[in-house]
N, C-alpha and C positions, 0 to 999 in steps of 0.2 A: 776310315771305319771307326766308329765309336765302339768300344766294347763297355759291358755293361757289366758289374760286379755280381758274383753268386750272393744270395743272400746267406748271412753268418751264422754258424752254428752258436748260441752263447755256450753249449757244454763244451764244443769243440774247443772256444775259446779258454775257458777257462783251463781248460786240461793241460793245453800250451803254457799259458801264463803260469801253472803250478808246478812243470817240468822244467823251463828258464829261470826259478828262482831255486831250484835241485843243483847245486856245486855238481856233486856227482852225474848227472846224469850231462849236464853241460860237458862236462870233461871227458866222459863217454863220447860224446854225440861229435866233440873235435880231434879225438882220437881218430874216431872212424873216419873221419875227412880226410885226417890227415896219412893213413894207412892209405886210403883207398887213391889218393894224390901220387901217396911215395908209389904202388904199385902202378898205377898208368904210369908214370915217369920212364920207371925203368922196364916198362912192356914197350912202348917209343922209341926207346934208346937201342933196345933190342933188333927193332924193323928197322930204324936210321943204320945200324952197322951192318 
């Protein structure tokens, strides 16, 4: 099956490309990764005992 791309938003774009060059907001956004990582872990560990 071939899929076929959405066509791009340019604002959409841009708005990305103006948050990824934000330190802050970067740091933010792997904070929350990495919270949201540590909490499944230890919801797993939880059901495995």
């Amino acid at each position: 099956m071939v899929r076929i791309a959405k066509k791009s938003d340019p604002r959409r774009i841009a708005e990305l490309k103006k948050k990824i060059r934000d330190q802050t907001y970067v740091d933010d956004a792997i904070q929350k990764i990495a919270q949201r990582l540590s909490s499944e872990l230890v919801s797993s560990k939880r059901l495995a005992n």
